[in-house]
C-alpha positions in Angstrom: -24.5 -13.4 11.3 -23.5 -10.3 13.5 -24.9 -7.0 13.1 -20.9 -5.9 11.5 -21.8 -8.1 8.8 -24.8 -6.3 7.9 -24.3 -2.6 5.8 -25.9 0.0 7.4 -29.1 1.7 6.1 -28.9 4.2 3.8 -25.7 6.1 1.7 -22.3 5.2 2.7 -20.8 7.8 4.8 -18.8 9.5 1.6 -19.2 8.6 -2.2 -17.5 5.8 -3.8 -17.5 4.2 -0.5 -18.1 0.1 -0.5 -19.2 -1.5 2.5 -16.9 -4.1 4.2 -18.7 -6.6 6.2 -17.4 -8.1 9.3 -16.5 -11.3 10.7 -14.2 -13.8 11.6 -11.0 -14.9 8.4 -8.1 -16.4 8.0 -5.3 -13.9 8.0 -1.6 -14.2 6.6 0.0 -17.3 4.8 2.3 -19.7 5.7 2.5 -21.0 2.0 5.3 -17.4 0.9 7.7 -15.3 2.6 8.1 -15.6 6.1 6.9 -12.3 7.5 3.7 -13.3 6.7 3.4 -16.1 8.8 1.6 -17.8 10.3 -1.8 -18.0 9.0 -4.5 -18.0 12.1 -7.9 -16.3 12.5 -9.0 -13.1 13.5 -12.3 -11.1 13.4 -13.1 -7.9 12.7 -16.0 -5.3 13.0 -17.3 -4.2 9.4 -16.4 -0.9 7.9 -16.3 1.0 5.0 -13.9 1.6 2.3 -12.9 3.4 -0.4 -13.6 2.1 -3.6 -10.4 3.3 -5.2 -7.2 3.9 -4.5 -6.6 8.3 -3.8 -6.2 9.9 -6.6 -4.0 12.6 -7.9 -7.0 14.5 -8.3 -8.7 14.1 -5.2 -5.5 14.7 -3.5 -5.5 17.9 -5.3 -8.6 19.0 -3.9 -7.2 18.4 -0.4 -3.9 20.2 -1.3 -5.9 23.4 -2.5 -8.4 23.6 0.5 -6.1 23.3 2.9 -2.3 24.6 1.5 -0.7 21.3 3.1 2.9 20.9 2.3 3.8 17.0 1.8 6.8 15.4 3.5 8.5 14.8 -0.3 8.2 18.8 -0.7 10.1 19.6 2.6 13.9 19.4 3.2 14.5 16.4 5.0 16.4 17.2 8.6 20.1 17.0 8.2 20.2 15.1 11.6 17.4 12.3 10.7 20.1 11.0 8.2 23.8 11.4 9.7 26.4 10.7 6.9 23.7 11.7 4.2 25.6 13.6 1.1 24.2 17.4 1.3 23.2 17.2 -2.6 20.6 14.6 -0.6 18.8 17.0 1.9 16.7 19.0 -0.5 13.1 18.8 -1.5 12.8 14.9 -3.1 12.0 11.5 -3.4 13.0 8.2 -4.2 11.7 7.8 -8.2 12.2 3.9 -10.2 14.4 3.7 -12.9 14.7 0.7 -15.2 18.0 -1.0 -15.4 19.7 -1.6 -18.5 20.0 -5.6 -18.0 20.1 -8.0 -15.3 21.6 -7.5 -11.9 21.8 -8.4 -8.1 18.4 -8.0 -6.9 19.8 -7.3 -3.4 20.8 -4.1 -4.3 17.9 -2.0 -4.6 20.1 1.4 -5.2 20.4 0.1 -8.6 16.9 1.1 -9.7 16.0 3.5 -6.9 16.9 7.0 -7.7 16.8 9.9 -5.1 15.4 12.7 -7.4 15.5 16.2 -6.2 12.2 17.9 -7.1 10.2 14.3 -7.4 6.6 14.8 -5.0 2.9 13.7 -5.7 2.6 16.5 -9.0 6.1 15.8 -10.4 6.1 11.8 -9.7 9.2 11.1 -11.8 10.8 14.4 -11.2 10.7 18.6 -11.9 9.9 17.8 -15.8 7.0 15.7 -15.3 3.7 16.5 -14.0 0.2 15.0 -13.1 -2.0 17.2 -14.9 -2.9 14.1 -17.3 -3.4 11.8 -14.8 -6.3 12.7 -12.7 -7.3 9.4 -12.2 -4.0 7.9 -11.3 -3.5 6.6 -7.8 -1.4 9.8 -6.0 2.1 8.8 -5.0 5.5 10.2 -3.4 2.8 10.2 0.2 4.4 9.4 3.6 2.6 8.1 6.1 2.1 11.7 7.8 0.5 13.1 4.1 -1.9 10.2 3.8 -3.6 10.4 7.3 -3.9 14.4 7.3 -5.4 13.6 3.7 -7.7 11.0 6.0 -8.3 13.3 8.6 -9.0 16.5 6.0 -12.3 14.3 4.9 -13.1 12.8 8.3 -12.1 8.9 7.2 -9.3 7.0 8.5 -6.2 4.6 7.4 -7.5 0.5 7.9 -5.3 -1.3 10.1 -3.8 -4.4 8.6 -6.5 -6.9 9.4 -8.9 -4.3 8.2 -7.1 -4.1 4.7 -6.5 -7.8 4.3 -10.3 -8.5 5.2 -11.3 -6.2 2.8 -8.7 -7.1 0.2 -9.7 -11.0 0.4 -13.4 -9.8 -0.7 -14.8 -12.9 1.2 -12.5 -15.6 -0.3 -11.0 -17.8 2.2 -7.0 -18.5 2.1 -6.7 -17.9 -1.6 -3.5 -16.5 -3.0 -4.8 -13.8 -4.6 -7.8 -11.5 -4.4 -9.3 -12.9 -7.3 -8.8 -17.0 -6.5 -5.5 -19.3 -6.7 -4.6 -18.7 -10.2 -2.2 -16.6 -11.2 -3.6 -15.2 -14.8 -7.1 -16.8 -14.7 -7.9 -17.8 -18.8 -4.2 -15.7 -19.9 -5.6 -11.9 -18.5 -3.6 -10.6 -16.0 -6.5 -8.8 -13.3 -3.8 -6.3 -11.4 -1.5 -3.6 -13.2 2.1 -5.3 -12.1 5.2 -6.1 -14.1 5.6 -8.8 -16.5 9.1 -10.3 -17.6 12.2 -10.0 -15.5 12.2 -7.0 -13.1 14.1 -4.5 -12.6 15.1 -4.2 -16.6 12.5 -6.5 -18.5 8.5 -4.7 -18.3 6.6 -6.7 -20.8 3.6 -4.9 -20.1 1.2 -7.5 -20.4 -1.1 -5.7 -18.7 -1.4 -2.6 -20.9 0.5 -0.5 -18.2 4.3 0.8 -17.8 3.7 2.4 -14.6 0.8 3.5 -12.5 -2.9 3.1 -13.9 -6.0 5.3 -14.1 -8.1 3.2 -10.7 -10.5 0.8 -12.0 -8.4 -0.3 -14.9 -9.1 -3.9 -13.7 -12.1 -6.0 -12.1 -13.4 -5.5 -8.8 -12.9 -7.8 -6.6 -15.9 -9.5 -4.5 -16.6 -6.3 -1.8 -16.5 -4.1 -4.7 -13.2 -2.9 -4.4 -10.8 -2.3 -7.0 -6.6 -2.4 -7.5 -6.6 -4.3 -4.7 -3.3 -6.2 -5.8 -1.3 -3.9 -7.7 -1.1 -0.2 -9.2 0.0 1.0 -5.7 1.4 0.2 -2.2 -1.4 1.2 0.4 -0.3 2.4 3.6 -1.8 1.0 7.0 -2.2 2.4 10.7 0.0 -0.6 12.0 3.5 -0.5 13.5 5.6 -3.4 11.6 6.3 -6.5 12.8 8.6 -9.0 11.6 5.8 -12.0 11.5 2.5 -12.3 13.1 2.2 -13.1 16.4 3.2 -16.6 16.9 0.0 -17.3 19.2 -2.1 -15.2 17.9 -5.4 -16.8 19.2 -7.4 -20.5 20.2 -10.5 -21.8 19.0 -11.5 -19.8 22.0 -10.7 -16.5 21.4 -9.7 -15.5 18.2 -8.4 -11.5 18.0 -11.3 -9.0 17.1 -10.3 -6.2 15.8 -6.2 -6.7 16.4 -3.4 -3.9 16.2 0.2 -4.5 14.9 3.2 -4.1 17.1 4.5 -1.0 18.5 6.3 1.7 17.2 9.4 1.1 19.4 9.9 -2.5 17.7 9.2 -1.1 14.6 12.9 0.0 13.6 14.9 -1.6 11.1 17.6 -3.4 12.7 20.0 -3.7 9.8 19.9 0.3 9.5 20.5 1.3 13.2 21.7 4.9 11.9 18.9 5.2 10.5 16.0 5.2 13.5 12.5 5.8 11.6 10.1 3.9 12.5 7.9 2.3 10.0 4.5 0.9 9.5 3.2 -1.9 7.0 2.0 -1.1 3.5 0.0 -3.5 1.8 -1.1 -4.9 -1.8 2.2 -4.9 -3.9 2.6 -2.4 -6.8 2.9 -2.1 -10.5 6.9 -3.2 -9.9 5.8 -6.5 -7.9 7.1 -9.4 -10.6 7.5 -13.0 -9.9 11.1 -12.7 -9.9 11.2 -10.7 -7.0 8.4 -9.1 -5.3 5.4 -11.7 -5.7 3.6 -9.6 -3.0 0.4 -8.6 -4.7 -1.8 -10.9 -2.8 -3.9 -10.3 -0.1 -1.2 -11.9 2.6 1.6 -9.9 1.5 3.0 -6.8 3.9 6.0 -5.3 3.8 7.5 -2.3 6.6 8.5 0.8 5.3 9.5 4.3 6.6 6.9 6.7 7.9 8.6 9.6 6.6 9.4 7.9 2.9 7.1 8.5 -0.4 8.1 6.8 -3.4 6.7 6.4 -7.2 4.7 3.2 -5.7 3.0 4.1 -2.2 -0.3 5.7 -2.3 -3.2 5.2 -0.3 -7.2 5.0 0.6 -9.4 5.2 3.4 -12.1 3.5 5.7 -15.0 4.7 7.5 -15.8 3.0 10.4 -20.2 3.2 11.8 
């Protein structure tokens, strides 16, 4: 055992903070989709983390200390999206909408809805508002918003083998972060969609969209909504799969980084040059059907400068 393993003395650094313990795991899958292959080992240093995913209420803290204007509250730059309709480049963000009945699940415009007005305290628009739901997971956050939120409280954003580590709670190559079965004894243990997304929600799990954190078990660090409730934005440039050698026997990768920022850029969109970074641990419109990614191996890219109803955040706290 190496000292990372080993929680340091005393409180955690900030409250509700669980400690992460170090050491060597197997990260990514080779059993799922392909950009998260291949499996192989990596190590890294213990940290801590945030218990919960940020809230709406915490964030709102942050937003009255400091007057900080999110990205979903500013007019996007007419020249960041060439050939964008004007009725676009207003203050917004993209919001879900149910469809009415099965359709082509390559066409995501069909239930993504740009919604003037839509930012962390009007998630589904000017008309709604997060006054009842302080203890939801806060949403609509770009990349930018969540590290000034992290750098506002003196924490951090985990890199991806820092989120996986922590997300896998100690258990080895399993497909979810609570073992290999899907709804262990019926009960569903993550707030995602049930039935046929994007027009069926059977809402198995009690929940049509986001949940108040801590709706569901822990998993073995201590950590909850893990899987689920929200997208959590990482610190690592995209990359299509992991490294293809990413380490021998001999020297497996402590403490590894994604790709760079310059590779980062989606190739079927080059109009469209944003880089993005890798969000992690599905949402609450991960089904089956389409988006099985709430599991700990799961990552997907998306735009730095993009909030939408399902990306949130937390932090670490590295000794």
């Amino acid at each position: 055992m190496d000292d990372a393993s080993i929680a340091p003395l005393g409180r955690p650094p900030h409250p509700q903070m669980q400690w992460v313990p170090g050491g060597t795991y197997l990260m990514g899958s080779d059993k799922h989709y392909p950009e998260e292959a291949p499996a192989h080992q990596v190590t890294v240093d213990g940290f801590w983390m945030d218990k919960f995913q940020v809230t709406n209420a915490q964030f709102a803290r942050f937003i009255k200390k400091t007057g900080y204007v999110t990205v979903a509250e500013c007019a996007p730059n007419p020249e960041d999206f060439p050939g964008a309709p004007a009725e676009n480049l207003v203050p917004g963000s993209l919001v879900f909408q149910p469809t009415s009945g099965p359709v082509d699940l390559e066409k995501v415009n069909l239930w993504w809805r740009w919604t003037p007005g839509a930012c962390w305290k009007h998630p589904e628009g000017p008309k709604s508002h997060v006054k009842s739901r302080g203890r939801h997971p806060v949403v609509h956050i770009a990349h930018e918003d969540a590290q000034a939120y992290a750098d506002w409280i003196g924490k951090d954003l985990p890199t991806e083998a820092e989120w996986e580590r922590a997300a896998r709670g100690g258990l080895e190559a399993k497909d979810y972060v609570w073992g290999d079965e899907h709804f262990p004894k019926g009960r569903p243990f993550a707030n995602t969609w049930q039935g046929e997304f994007p027009w069926q929600n059977l809402v198995t799990d009690g929940f049509e969209g986001t949940s108040p954190v801590g709706s569901f078990p822990p998993n073995k660090f201590g950590l909850n909504d893990m899987a689920g409730n929200v997208w959590e934005w990482t610190n690592d440039w995209w990359t299509e799969a992991h490294p293809s050698e990413p380490g021998k026997p001999c020297c497996i990768p402590t403490n590894p980084r994604g790709g760079e920022r310059d590779n980062s850029f989606d190739p079927a969109a080059p109009d469209w040059q944003v880089p993005r970074k890798v969000v992690k641990g599905g949402s609450y419109l991960c089904a089956p059907n389409y988006c099985l990614r709430y599991r700990p191996a799961a990552r997907r890219p998306h735009m730095i400068d993009t909030g939408t109803t399902h990306i949130g955040f937390r932090c670490i706290s590295r000794p």
